[in-house]
C-alpha positions as CSV (number, residue, x, y, z in Angstrom):
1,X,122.3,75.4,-88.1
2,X,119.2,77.0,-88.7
3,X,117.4,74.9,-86.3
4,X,119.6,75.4,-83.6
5,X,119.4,79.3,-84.4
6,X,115.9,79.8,-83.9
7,X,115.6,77.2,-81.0
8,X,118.0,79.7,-79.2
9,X,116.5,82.8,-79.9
10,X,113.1,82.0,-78.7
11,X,114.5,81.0,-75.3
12,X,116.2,84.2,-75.2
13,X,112.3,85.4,-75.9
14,X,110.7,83.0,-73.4
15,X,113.5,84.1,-70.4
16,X,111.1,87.9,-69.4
17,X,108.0,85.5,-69.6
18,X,109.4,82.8,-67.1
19,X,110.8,85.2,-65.0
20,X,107.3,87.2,-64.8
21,X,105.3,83.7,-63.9
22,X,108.1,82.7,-61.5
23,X,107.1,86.1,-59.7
24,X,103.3,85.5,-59.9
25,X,103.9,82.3,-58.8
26,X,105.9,83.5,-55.8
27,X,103.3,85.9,-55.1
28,X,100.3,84.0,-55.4
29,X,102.0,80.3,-53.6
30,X,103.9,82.6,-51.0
31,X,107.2,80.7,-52.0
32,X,109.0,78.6,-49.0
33,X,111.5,77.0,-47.6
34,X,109.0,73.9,-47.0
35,X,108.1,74.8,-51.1
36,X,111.3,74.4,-52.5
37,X,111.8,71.6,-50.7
38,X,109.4,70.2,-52.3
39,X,110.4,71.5,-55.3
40,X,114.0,69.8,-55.0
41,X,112.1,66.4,-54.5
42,X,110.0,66.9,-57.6
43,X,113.5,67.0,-59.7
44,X,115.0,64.6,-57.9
45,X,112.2,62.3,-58.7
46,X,111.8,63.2,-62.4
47,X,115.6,63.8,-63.6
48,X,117.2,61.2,-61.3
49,X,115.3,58.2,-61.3
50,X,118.1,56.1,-59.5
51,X,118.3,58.4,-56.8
52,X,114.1,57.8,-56.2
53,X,113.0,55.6,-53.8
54,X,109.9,53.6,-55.1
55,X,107.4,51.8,-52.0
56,X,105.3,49.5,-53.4
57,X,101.8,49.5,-52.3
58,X,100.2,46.8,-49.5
59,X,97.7,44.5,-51.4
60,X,94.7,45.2,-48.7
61,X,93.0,41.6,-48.1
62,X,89.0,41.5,-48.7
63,X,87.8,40.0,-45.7
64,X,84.4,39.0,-44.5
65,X,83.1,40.6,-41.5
66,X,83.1,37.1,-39.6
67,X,87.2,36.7,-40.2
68,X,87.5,40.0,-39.2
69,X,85.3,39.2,-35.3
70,X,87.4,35.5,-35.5
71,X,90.7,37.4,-35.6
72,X,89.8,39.8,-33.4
73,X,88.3,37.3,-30.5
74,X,91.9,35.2,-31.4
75,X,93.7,38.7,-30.6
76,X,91.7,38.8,-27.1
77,X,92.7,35.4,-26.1
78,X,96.4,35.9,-26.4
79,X,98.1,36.1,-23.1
80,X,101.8,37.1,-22.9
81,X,103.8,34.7,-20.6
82,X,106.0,35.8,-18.0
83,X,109.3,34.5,-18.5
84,X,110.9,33.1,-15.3
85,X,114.1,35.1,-13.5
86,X,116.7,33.3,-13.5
87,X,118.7,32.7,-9.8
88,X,121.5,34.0,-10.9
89,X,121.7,37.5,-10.2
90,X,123.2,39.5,-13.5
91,X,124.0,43.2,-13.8
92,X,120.5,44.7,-15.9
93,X,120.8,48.1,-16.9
94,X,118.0,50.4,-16.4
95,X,116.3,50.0,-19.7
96,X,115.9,46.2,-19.4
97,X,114.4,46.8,-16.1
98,X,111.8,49.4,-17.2
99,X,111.2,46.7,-20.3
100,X,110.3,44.0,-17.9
101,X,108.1,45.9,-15.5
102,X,106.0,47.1,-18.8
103,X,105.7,43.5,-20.3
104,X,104.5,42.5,-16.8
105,X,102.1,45.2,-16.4
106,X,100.6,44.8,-19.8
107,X,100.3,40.9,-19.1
108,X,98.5,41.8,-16.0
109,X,96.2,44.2,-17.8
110,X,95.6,41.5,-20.0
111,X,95.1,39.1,-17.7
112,X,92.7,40.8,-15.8
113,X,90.6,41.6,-18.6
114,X,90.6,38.2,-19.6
115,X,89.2,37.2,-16.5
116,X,86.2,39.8,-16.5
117,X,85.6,38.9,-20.0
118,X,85.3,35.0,-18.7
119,X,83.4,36.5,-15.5
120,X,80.8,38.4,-18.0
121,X,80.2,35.6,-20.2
122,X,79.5,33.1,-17.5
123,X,76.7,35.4,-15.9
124,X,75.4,35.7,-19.1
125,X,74.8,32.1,-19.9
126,X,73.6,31.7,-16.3
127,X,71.0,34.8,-17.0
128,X,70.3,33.4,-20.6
129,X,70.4,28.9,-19.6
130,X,68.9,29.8,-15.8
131,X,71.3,27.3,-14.7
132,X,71.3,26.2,-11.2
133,X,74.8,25.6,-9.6
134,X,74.6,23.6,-6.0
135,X,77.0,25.5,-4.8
136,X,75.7,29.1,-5.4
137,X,72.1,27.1,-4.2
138,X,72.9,28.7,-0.2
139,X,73.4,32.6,-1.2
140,X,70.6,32.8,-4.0
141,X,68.4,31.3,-0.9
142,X,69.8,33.7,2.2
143,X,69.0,36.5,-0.7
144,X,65.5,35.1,-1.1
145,X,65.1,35.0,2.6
146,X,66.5,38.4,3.4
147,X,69.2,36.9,5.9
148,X,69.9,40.3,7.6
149,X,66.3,41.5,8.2
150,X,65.5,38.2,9.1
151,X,68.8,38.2,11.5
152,X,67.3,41.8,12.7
153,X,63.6,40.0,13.5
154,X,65.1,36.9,15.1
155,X,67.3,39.4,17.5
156,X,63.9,41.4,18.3
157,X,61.9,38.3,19.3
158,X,65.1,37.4,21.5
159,X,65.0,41.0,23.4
160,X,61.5,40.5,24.1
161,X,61.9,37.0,25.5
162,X,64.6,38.0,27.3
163,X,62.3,41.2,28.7
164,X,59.9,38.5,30.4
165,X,59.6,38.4,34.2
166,X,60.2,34.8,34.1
167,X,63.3,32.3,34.7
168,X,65.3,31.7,31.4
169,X,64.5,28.6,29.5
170,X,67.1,27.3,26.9
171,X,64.9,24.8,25.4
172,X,61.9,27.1,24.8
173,X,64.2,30.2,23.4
174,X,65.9,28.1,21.2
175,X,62.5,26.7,20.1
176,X,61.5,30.3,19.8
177,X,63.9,31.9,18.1
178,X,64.4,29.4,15.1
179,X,60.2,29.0,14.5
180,X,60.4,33.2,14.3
181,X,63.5,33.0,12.2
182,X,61.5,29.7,9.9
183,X,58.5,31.9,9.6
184,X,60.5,35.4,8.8
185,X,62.1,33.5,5.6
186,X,58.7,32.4,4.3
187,X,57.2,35.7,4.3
188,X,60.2,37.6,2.9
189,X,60.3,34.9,-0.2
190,X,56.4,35.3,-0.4
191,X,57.0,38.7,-0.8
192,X,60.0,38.7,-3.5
193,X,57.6,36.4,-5.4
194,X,54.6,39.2,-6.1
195,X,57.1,41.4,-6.6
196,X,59.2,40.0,-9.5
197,X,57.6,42.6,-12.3
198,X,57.8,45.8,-9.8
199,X,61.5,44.8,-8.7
200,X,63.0,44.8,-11.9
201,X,62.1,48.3,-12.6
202,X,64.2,49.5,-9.2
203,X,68.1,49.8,-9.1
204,X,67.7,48.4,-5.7
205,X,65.8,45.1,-6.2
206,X,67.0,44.6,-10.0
207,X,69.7,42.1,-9.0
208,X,67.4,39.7,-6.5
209,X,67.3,36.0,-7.6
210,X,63.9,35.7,-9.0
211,X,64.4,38.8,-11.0
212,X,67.7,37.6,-11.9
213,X,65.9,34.4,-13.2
214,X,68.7,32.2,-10.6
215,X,66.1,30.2,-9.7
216,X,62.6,29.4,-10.9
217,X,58.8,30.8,-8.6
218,X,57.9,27.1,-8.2
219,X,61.3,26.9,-6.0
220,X,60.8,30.4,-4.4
221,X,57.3,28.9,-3.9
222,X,58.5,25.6,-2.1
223,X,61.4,27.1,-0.1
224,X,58.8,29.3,1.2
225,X,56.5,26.1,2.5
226,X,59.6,24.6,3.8
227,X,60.1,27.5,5.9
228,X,56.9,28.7,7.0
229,X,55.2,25.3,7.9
230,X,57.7,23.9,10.3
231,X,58.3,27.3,11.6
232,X,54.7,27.5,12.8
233,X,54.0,23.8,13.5
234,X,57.4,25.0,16.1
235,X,55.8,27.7,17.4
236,X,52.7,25.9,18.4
237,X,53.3,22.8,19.0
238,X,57.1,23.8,20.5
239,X,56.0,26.8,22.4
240,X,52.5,27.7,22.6
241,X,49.8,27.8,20.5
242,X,49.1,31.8,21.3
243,X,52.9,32.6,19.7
244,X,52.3,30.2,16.5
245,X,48.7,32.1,16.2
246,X,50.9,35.3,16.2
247,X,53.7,33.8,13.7
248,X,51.1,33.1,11.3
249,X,49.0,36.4,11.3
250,X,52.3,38.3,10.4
251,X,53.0,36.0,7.6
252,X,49.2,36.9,6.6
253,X,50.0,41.0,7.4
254,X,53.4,40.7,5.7
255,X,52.0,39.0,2.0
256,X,48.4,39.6,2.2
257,X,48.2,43.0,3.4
258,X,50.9,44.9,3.3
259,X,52.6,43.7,0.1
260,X,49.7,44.5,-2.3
261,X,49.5,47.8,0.0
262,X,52.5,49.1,-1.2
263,X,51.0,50.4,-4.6
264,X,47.6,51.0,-3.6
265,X,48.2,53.3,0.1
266,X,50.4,55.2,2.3
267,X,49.2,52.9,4.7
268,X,51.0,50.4,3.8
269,X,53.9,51.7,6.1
270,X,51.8,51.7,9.1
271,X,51.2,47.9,8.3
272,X,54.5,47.6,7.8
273,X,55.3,48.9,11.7
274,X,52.7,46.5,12.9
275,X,54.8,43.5,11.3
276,X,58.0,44.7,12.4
277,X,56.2,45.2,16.2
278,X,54.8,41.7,16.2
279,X,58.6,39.7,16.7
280,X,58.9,40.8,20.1
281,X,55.5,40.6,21.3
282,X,56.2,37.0,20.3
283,X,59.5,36.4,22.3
284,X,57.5,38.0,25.6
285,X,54.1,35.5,24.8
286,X,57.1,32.5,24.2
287,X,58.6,33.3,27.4
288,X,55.0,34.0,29.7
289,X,52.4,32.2,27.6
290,X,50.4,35.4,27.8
291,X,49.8,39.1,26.5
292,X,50.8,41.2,29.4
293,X,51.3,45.4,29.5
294,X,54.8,44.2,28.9
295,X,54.8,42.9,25.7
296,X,52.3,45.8,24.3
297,X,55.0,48.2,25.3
298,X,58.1,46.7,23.6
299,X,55.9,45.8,20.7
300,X,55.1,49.7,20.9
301,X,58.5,51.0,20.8
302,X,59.4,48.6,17.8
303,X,56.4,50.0,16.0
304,X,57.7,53.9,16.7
305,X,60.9,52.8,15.7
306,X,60.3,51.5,12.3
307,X,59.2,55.1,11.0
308,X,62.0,57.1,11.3
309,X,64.2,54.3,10.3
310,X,62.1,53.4,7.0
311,X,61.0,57.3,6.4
312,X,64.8,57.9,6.5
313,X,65.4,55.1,4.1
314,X,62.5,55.6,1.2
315,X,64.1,59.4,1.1
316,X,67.2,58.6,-0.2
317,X,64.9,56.0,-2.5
318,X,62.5,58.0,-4.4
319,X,63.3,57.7,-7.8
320,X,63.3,53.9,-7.6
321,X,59.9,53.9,-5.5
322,X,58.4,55.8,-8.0
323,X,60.1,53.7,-10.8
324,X,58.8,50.6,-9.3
325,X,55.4,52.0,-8.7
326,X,55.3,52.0,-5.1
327,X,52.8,54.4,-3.3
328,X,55.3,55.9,-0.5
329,X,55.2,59.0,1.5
330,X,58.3,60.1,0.6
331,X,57.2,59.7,-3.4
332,X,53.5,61.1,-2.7
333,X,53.9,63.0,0.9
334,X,57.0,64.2,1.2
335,X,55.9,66.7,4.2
336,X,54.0,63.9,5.6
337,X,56.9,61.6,5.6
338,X,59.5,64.0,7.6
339,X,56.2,64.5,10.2
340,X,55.9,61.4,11.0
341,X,59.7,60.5,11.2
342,X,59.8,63.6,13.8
343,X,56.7,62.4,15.9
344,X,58.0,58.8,16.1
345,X,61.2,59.9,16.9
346,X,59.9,62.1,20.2
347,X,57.1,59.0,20.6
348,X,60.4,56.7,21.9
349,X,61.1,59.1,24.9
350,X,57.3,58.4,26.3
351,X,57.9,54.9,26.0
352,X,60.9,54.8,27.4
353,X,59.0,56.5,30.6
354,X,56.0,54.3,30.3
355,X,58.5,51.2,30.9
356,X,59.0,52.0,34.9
357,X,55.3,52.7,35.7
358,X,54.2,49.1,34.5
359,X,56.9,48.0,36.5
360,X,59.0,46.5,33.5
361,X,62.3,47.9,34.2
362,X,63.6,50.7,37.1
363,X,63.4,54.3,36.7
364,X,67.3,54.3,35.7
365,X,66.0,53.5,32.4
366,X,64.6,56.9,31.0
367,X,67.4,58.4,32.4
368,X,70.3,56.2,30.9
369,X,68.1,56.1,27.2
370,X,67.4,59.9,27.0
371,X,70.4,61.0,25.7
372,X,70.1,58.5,22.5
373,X,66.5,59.3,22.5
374,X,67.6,62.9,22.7
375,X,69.8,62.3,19.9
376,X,67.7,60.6,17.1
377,X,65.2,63.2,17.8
378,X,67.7,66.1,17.2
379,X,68.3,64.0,13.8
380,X,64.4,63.5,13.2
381,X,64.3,67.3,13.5
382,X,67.0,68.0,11.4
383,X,65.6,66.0,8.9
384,X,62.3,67.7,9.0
385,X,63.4,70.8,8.4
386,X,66.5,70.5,5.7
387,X,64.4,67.8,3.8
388,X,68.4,66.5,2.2
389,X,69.6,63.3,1.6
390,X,72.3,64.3,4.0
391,X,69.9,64.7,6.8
392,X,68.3,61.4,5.8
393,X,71.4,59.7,5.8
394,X,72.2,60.3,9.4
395,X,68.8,59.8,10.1
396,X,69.1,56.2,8.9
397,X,72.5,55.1,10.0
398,X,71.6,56.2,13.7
399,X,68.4,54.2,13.7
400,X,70.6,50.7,13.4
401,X,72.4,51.2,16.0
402,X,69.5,53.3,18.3
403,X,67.4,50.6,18.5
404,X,70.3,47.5,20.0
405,X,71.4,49.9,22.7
406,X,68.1,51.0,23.8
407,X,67.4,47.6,23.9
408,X,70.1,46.8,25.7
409,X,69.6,49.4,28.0
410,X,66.4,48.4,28.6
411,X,67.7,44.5,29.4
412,X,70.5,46.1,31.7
413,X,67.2,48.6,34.2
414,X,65.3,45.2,34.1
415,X,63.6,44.1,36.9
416,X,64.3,41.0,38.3
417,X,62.0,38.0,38.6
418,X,63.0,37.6,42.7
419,X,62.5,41.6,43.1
420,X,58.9,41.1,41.9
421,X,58.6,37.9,43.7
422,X,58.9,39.5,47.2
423,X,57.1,42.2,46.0
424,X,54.2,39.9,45.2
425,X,55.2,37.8,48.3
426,X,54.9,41.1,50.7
427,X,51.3,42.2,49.0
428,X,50.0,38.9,49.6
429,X,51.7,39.1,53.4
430,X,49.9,42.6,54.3
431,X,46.6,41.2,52.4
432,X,46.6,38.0,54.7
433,X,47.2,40.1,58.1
434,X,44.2,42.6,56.9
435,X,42.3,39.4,56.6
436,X,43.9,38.3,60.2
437,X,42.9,41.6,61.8
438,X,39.1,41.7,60.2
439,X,38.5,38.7,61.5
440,X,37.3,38.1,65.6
């Protein structure tokens, strides 16, 4: 009874300190609703041990690293089925439907990745094996060859054998045409084969074959035989030996000159116009069998028409150029380049007037070319003065399609053989009555 006394009494004691702590407490914790929530868990969980609800822990499973990239490469290669609709039509609720459409686009999504991830890996054991597929053999080759500049030569070499004042011959056009086109492959894969270390270093030229490593320089190297020697032994023996002698001094030009050029000189890109101006010299000597005024003045308005249309183009490139290491105006002279883009341009409305005095085409021609003339000059201008990629831009685009209708304006005002026949038919007339009268 004693005990129970004295245990009483000093709770009536301890009831003013509890009550003071409580109030600290309060004051200090900043008692709330979220605290004695808490609280009432805490009791809960210490006098009521039935009511508590015990979760017992996850055993975490020590794994290697190498389970752990198997489980995940397992977890990539799953693909979700679609499961079949049934023909019979049966009332879905909205729900089900949105279910479907999200299990459908989720196997699409992983689907699709699934195919990139196969597309990926096979590029990289092609990059890493150099593997050579028989069937990807005809691309890697038309990329080797530059198909479309080569398709852009070939057409060139065509306008200017069609320019001749001579009757059309199938036989020696066709000849013609496929000994430039044999002889344009060999220098463009010459070319892409000196410039495997200075190609990789550009955006532009990173993804060619022989950087790629698709096919191997002793290939490059024999593709480039089998193009240019029958394309020359077509143009001379075919044609005539003064077109093969020009076929093979712009292979020369092209890989001997104006490739190791392009880091050394400027220059390089007035070699560069004299290659591009040498395809349709060749379709005029093909056609005549000789170098006439003619063929020096198409040759002439392909060289003019190179330099707006490549200035325009190395603008936009001049990070890459100077990545790669290539000496360019646009990288080295930038005033220089937009100078010469502007004097070329304005060079194509003399030519164009030069055609009717050596008595290529009629006088309709400078008139029916000066507006496009007119108009790429306006752009060359534009371009020298804003110095933009913009400006550049336009620049470029409206030299592809400048230079097939002023050719084709040019074909349309020419002169036709039986005009100059007559002509030539009169002069030798009058010259053979002057000779009548002179003598007694």
């Amino acid at each position: 009874g004693l005990f129970v006394w004295h245990l009483k009494k000093t709770g009536v004691r301890q009831v003013p300190c509890q009550f003071v702590h409580l109030c600290r407490a309060a004051n200090d914790r900043l008692i709330t609703f979220q605290y004695f929530n808490f609280l009432k868990r805490m009791y809960v969980t210490q006098y009521n041990k039935d009511l508590s609800q015990r979760a017992k822990p996850k055993s975490d499973s020590v794994a290697s690293p190498f389970h752990e990239t198997q489980q995940l490469d397992r977890e990539k290669k799953v693909i979700h089925k679609i499961r079949p609709i049934s023909p019979v039509h049966q009332p879905l609720s909205e729900t089900s439907n949105r279910n479907e459409l999200r299990e459908m686009k989720s196997a699409a999504e992983i689907g699709g990745s699934a195919a990139r991830l196969r597309a990926e890996s096979k590029e990289d054991r092609q990059w890493k094996e150099m593997k050579l597929q028989l069937d990807d053999l005809p691309g890697i080759l038309a990329r080797l060859s530059k198909i479309k500049l080569t398709a852009l030569v070939v057409c060139t070499a065509s306008a200017g054998f069609a320019m001749a004042p001579v009757p059309f011959d199938l036989t020696c056009f066709l000849l013609a045409s496929l000994g430039t086109g044999l002889a344009s492959c060999a220098a463009n894969s010459i070319n892409q084969f000196f410039e495997v270390p200075f190609d990789s270093n550009m955006n532009r030229t990173k993804n060619r074959p022989l950087v790629r490593g698709q096919i191997s320089p002793l290939l490059a190297v024999c593709f480039a035989a089998s193009c240019g020697v029958p394309g020359i032994a077509l143009l001379t023996l075919g044609v005539n030996p003064l077109t093969g002698a020009l076929g093979a001094f712009n292979i020369f030009l092209y890989t001997c000159c104006y490739t190791p050029m392009k880091r050394m000189s400027i220059a390089n890109t007035w070699v560069g116009a004299v290659v591009g101006a040498i395809p349709p010299v060749m379709g005029w000597t093909a056609a005549t069998g000789s170098l006439d005024a003619g063929a020096l003045l198409l040759g002439g308005i392909l060289y003019s028409w190179q330099f707006p249309h490549f200035n325009a183009l190395s603008w936009g490139l001049r990070e890459d150029y100077s990545r790669g290491g290539y000496c360019m105006m646009s990288v080295t002279h930038p005033g220089l380049c937009r100078r010469v883009a502007l004097r070329h341009c304005l060079a194509l409305i003399g030519l164009s007037t030069v055609a009717p005095v050596l008595d290529i085409t009629t006088w309709t021609f400078p008139i029916i070319s000066l507006p496009i003339n007119l108009y790429i000059s306006y752009l060359g201008f534009r371009f020298y003065r804003d110095a933009d990629r913009s400006s550049s831009r336009k620049l470029f685009f409206c030299s592809l399609w400048h230079l097939p209708m002023l050719l084709l304006v040019m074909f349309s005002c020419k002169k036709s053989f039986l005009e100059k026949e007559e002509k030539g038919d009169l002069l030798s007339g009058n010259h053979g009555r002057a000779m009548e009268i002179r003598l007694p």
